[in-house]
C-alpha positions as a Python dict, from the first residue, in 0.01 Angstrom:
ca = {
    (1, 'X'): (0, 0, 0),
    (2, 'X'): (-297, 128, -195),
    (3, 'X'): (-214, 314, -502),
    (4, 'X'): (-481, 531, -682),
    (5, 'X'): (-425, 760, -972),
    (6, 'X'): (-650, 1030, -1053),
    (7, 'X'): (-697, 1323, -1315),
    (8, 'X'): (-864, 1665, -1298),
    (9, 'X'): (-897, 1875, -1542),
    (10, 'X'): (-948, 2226, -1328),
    (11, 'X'): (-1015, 2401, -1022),
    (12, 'X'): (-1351, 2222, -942),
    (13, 'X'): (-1233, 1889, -1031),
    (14, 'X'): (-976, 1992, -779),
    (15, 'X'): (-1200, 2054, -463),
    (16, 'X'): (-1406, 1763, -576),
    (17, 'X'): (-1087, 1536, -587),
    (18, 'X'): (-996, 1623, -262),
    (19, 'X'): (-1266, 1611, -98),
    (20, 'X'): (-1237, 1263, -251),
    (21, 'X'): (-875, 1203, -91),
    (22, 'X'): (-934, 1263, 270),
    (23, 'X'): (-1271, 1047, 268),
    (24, 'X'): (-1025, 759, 119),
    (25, 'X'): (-798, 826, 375),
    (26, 'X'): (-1048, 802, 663),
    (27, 'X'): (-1296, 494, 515),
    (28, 'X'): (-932, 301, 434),
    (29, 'X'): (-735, 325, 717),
    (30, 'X'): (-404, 214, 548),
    (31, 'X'): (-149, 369, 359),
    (32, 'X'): (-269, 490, 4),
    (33, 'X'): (-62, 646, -245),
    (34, 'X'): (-262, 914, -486),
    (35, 'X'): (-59, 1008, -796),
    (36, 'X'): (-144, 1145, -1171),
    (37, 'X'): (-258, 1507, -1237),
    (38, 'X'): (-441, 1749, -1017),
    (39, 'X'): (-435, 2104, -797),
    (40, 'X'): (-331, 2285, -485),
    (41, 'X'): (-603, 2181, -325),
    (42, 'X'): (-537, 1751, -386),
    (43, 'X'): (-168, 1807, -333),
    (44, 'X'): (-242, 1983, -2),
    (45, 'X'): (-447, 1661, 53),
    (46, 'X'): (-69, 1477, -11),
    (47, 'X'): (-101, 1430, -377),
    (48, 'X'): (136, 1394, -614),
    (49, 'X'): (92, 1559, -934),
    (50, 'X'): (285, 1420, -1193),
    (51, 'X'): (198, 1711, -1428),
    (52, 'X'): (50, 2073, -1419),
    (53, 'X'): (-346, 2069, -1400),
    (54, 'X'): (-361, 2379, -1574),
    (55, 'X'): (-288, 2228, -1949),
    (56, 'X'): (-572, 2040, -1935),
    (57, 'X'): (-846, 2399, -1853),
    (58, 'X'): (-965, 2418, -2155),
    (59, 'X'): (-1287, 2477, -2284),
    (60, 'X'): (-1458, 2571, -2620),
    (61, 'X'): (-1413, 2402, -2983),
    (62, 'X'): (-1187, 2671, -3111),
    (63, 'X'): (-974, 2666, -2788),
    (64, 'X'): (-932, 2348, -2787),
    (65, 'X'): (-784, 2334, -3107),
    (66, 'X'): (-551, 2556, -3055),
    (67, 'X'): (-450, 2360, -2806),
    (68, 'X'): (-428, 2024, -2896),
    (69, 'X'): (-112, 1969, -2985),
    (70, 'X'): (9, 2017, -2643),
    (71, 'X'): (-333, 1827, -2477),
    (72, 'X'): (-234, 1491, -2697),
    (73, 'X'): (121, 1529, -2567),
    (74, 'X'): (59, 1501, -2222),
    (75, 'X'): (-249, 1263, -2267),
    (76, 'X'): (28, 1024, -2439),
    (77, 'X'): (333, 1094, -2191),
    (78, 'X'): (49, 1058, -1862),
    (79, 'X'): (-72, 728, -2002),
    (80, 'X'): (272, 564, -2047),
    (81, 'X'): (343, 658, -1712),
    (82, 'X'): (-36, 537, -1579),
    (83, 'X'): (55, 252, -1747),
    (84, 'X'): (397, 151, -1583),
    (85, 'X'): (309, 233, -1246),
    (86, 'X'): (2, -26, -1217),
    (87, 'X'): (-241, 175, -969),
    (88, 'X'): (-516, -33, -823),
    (89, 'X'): (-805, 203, -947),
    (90, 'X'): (-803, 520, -1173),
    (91, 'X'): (-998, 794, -1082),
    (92, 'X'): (-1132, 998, -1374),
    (93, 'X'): (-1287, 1356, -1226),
    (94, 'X'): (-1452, 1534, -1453),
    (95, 'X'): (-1212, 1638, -1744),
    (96, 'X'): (-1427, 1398, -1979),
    (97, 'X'): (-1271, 1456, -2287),
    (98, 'X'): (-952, 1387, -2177),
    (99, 'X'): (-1028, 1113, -1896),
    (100, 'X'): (-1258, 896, -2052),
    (101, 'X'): (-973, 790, -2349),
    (102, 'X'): (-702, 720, -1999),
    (103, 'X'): (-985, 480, -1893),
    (104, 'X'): (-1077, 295, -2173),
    (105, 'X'): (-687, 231, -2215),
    (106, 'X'): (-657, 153, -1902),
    (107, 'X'): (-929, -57, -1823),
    (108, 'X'): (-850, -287, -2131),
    (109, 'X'): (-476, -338, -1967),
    (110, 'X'): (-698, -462, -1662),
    (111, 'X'): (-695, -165, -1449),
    (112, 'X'): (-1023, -54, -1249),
    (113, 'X'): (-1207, 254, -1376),
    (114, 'X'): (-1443, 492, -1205),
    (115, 'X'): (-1532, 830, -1290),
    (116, 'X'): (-1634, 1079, -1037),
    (117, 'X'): (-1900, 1322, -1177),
    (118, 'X'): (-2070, 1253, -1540),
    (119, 'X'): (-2043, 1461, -1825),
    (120, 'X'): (-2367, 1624, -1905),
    (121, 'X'): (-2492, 1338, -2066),
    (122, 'X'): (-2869, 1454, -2012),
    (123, 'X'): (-2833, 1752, -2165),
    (124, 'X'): (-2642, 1738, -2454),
    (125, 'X'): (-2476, 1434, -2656),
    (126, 'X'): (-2628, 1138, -2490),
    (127, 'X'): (-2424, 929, -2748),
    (128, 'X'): (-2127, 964, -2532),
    (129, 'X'): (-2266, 712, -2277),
    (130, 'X'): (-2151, 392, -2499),
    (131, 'X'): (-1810, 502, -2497),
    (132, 'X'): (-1851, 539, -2126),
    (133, 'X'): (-1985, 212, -2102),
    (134, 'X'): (-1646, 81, -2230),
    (135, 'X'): (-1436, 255, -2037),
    (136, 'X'): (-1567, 314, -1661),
    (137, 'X'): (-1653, 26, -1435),
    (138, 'X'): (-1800, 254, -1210),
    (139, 'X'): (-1973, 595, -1246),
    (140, 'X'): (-2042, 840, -963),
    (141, 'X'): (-2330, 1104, -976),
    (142, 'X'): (-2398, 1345, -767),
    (143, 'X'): (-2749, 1458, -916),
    (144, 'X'): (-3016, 1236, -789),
    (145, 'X'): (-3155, 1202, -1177),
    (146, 'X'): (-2818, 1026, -1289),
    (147, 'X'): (-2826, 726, -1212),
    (148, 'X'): (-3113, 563, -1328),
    (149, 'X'): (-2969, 710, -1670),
    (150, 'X'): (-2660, 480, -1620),
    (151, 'X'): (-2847, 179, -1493),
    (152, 'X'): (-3105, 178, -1808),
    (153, 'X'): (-2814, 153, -1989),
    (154, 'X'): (-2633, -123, -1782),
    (155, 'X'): (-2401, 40, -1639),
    (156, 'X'): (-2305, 51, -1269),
    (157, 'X'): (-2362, 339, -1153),
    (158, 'X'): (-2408, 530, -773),
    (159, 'X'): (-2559, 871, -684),
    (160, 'X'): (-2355, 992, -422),
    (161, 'X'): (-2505, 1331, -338),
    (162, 'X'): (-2247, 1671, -398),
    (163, 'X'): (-1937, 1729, -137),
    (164, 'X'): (-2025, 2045, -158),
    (165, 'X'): (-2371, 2035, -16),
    (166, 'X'): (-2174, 1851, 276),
    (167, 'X'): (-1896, 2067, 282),
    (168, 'X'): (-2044, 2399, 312),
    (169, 'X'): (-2308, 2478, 611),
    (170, 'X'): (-2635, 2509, 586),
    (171, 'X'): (-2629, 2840, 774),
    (172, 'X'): (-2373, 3054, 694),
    (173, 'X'): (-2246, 3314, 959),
    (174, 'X'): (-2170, 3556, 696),
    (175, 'X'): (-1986, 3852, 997),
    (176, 'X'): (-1756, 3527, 1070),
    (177, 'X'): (-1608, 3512, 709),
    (178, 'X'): (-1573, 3902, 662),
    (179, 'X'): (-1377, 3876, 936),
    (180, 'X'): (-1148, 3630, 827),
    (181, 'X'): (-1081, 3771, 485),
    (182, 'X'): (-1053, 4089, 640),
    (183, 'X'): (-1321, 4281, 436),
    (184, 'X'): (-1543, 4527, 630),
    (185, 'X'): (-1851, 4475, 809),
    (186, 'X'): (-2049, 4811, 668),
    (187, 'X'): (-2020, 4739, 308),
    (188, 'X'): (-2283, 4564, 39),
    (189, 'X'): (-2033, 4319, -110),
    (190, 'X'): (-2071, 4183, -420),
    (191, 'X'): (-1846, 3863, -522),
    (192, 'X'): (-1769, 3869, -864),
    (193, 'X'): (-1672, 3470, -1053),
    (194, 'X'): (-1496, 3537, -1336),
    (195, 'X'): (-1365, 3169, -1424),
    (196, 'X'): (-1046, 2988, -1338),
    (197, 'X'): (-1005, 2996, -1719),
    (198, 'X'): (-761, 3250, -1884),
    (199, 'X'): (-1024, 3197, -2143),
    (200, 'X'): (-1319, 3271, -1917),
    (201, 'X'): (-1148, 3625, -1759),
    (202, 'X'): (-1080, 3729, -2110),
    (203, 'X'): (-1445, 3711, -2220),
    (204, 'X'): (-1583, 3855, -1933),
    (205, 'X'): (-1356, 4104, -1781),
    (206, 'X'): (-1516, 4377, -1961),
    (207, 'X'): (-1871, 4278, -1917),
    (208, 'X'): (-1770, 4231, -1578),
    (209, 'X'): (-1626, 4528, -1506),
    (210, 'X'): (-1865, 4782, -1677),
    (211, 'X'): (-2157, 4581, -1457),
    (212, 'X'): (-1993, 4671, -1164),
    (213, 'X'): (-1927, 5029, -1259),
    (214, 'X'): (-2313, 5091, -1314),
    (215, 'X'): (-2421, 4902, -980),
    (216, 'X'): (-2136, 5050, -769),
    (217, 'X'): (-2362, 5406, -879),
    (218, 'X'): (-2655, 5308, -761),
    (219, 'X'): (-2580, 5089, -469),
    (220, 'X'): (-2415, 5324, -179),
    (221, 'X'): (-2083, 5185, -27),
    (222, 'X'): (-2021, 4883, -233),
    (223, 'X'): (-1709, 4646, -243),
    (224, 'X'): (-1686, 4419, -553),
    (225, 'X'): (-1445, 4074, -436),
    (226, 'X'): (-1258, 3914, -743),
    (227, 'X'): (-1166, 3546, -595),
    (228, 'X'): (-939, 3335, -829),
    (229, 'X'): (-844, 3021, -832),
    (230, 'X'): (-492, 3050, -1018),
    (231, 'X'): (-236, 3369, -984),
    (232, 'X'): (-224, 3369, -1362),
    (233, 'X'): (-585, 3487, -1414),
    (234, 'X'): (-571, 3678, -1090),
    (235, 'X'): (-320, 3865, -1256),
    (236, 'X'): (-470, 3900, -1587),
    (237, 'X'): (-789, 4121, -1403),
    (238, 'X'): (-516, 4320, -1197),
    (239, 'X'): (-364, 4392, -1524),
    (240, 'X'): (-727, 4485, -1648),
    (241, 'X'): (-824, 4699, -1401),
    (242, 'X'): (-514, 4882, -1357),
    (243, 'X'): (-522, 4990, -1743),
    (244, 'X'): (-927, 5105, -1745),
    (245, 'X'): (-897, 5257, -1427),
    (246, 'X'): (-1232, 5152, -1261),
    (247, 'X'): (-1353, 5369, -1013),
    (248, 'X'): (-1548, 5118, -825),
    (249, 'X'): (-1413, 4956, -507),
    (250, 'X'): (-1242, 4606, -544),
    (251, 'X'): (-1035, 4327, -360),
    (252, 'X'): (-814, 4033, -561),
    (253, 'X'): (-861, 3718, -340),
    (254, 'X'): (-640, 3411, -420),
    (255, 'X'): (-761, 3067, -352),
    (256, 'X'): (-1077, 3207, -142),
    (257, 'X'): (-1373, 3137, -341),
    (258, 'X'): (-1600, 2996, -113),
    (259, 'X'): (-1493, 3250, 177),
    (260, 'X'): (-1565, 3496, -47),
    (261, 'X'): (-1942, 3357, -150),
    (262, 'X'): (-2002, 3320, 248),
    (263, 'X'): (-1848, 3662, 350),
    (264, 'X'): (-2049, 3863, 59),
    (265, 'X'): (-2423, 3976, 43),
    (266, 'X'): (-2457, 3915, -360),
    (267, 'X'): (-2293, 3712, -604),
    (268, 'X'): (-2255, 3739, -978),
    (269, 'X'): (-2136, 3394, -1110),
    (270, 'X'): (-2003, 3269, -1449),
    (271, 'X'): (-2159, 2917, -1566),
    (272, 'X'): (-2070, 2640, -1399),
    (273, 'X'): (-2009, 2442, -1069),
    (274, 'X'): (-1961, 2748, -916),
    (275, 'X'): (-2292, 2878, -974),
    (276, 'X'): (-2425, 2595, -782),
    (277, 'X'): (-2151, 2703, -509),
    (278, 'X'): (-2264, 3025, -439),
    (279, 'X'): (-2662, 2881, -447),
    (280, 'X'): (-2543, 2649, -164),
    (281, 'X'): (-2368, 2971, -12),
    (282, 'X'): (-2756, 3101, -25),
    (283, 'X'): (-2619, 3402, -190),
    (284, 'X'): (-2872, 3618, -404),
    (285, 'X'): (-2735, 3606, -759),
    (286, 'X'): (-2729, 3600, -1132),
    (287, 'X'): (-2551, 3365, -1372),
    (288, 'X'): (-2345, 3501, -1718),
    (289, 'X'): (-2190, 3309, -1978),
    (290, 'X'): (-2026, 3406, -2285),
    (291, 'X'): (-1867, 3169, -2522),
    (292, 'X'): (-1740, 3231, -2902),
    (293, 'X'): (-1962, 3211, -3194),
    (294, 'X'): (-1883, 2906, -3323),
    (295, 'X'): (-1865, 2722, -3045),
    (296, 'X'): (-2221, 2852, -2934),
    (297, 'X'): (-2334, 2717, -3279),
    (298, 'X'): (-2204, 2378, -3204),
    (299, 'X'): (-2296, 2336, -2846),
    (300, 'X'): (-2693, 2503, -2962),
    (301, 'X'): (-2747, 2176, -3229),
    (302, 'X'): (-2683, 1942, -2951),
    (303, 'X'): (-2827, 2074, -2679),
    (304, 'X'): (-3103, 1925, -2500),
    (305, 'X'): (-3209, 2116, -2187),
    (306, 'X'): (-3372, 2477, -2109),
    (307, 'X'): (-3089, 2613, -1832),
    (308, 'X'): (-2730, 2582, -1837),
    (309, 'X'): (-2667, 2730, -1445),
    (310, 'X'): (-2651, 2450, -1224),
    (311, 'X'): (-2884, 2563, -963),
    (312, 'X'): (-3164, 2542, -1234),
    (313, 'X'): (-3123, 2273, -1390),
    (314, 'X'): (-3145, 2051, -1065),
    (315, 'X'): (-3427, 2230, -971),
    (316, 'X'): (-3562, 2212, -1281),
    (317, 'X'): (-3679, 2563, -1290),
    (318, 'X'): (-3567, 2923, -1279),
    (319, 'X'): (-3432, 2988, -982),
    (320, 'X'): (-3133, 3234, -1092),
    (321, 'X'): (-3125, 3463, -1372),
    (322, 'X'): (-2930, 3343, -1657),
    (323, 'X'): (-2765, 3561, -1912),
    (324, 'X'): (-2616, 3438, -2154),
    (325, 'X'): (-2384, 3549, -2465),
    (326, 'X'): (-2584, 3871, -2580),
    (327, 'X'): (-2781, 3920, -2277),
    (328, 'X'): (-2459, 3878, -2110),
    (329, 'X'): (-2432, 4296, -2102),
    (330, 'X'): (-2313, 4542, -1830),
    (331, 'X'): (-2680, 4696, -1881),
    (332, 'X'): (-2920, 4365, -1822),
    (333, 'X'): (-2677, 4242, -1561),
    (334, 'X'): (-2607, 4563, -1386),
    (335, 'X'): (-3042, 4644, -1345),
    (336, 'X'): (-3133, 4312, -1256),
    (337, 'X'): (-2864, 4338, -967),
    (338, 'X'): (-2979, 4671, -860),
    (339, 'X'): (-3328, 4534, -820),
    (340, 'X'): (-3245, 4246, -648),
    (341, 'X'): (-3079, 4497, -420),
    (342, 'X'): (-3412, 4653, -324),
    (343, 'X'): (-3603, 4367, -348),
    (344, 'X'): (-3534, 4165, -39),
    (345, 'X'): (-3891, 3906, -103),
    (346, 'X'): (-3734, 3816, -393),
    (347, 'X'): (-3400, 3775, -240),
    (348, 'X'): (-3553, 3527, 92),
    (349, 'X'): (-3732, 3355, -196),
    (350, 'X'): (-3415, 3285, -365),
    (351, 'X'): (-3231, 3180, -42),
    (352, 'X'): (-3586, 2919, 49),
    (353, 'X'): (-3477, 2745, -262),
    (354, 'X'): (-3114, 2726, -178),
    (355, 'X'): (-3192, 2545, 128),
    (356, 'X'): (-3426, 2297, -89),
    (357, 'X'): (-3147, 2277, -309),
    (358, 'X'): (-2880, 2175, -59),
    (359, 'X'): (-3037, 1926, 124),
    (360, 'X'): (-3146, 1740, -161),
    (361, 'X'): (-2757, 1730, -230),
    (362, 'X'): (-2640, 1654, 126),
    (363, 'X'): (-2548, 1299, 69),
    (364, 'X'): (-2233, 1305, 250),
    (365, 'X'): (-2092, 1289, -91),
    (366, 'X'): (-1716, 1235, -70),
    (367, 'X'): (-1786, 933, 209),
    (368, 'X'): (-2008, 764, 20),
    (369, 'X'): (-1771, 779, -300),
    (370, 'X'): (-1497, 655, -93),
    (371, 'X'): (-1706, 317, 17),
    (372, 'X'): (-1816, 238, -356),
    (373, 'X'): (-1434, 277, -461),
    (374, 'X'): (-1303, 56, -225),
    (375, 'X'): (-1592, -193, -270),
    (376, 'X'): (-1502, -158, -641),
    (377, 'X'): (-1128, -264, -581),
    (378, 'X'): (-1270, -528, -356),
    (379, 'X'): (-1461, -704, -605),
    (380, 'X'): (-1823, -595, -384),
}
């Protein structure tokens, strides 16, 4: 029996991973047993999570101080048990702070290392890569500019193209998904992406909600779609809501993200993989970000690109909107959304480039990980 152990770190990680799972599955053919830390979606995939994913959703310097305590507990008590059970290959996804120390330990015991998506290497704190170097054997990308990065370095390396750009359609039959989630047909529908962070919802539930106020008066018959990825911060808006006592239209979704982007008409997004989820959704859109003073100060000295949404930077150009900390306000957001409402040549030229965009990510991702994996426990 093949035995993998793998670590994510949050609710991407967790669709990545899984994705991930069932292309092992298929490319292996044998029995395979996948333990360590993940989600709903890996253990739906019939993995067993040794501890709860959410400990390890944390972002931000501050946060993550307040936090560590707990985060060097686990990283100690998963590592022991890494460690006894002998897997043939750990599986890092994403998580890097807290992966990238399990594989260096881990490879220097003699276990096999890959990590499956790099840290942002390219646009801030390059120096990372020499600690990578020493602890992954085998690093999958899934931007196309990633891995000749790796390789000038020496360090194997494979672009494997984004599961996601596999995963979702090309065309999306938008009437088909309404229908499923139940949400009605003669409605503009906005879905709102808040964060699977407690962190995230905090920030932005305000900014959120007052953006939604000002386009739900100027946009006639609109329905604003919350989907979370955890009950704890789909609770935390209910709780929100329920004590300002919006006025606007609105539906909780749990665990329906990508329905939601595929059943809506617009999409407001928070920073992150998501972004580029909705962009391969083709949903017209803006990206928002807010993060705490200090750690915007830290992450500003060290940063090396001009977009942080994830649909730009592949691109390499301003596709989205970005707003970010103070332009991250219910008045910016709220008018650029009503004019994308009325501007449909700007919203087909937005959906042209998310068809660029996705099938210069269809790779067949997850299939392609799979075979360097195994060819990587094979000694190929």
């Amino acid at each position: 029996m093949l035995k993998i152990a793998m670590i994510a770190g949050e609710a991407s990680g967790d669709m990545l991973a899984s994705s991930l799972i069932s292309a092992l599955k298929e490319e292996y053919q044998g029995q395979i047993e996948f333990v360590g830390i993940g989600g709903s979606m890996m253990k739906a995939g019939g993995f067993q999570s040794w501890h709860e994913m959410e400990t390890l959703s944390v972002m931000g310097y501050i946060e993550v101080v307040k936090s560590l305590p707990k985060l060097l507990k686990l990283r100690y008590q998963i590592l022991k048990e890494l460690l006894a059970y002998k897997p043939d290959i750990f599986i890092g996804v994403d998580a890097p702070d807290f992966t990238f120390y399990i594989e260096n330990k881990l490879k220097q015991s003699g276990i096999k290392t890959a990590h499956y998506i790099s840290p942002t290497i390219w646009a801030w704190r390059y120096e990372r890569i020499h600690n990578i170097k020493k602890s992954t054997d085998l690093m999958l990308c899934i931007f196309p500019f990633e891995e000749a990065i790796y390789h000038k370095e020496n360090i194997a390396a494979k672009f494997v193209g984004h599961p996601m750009a596999n995963d979702i359609e090309l065309d999306i039959n938008t009437h088909q998904y309404r229908t499923t989630l139940e949400l009605p047909h003669d409605k503009t529908i906005y879905t709102v992406l808040s964060g699977s962070r407690i962190r995230e919802v905090n920030s932005l539930a305000q900014i959120l909600s007052d953006t939604c106020e000002k386009i739900n008066q100027n946009v006639p018959n609109a329905l604003f779609v919350f989907p979370f990825a955890n009950k704890t911060t789909l609770e935390l808006m209910q709780t929100f809501f329920e004590t300002h006592n919006v006025t606007f239209q609105y539906r909780l979704l749990l665990n329906k993200t990508r329905d939601a982007l595929k059943a809506c008409d617009f999409a407001i997004a928070k920073s992150g993989t998501v972004s580029l989820e909705a962009a391969l959704c083709k949903k017209p859109m803006l990206i928002c970000y807010k993060i705490n003073k200090f750690t915007e100060w830290m992450v500003r000295k060290k940063i090396t690109i001009k977009y942080v949404g994830q649909p730009n930077i592949i691109a390499n150009k301003e596709i989205v909107k970005e707003f970010l900390q103070e332009d991250a306000n219910s008045e910016s957001m709220s008018e650029y959304m009503i004019n994308l409402y009325h501007d449909k040549t700007k919203q087909q030229q937005m959906i042209g480039e998310f068809y660029k965009l996705h099938l210069s990510l269809q790779q067949n991702a997850s299939i392609a990980g799979a075979k360097a994996i195994l060819d990587l426990i094979n000694n190929k």
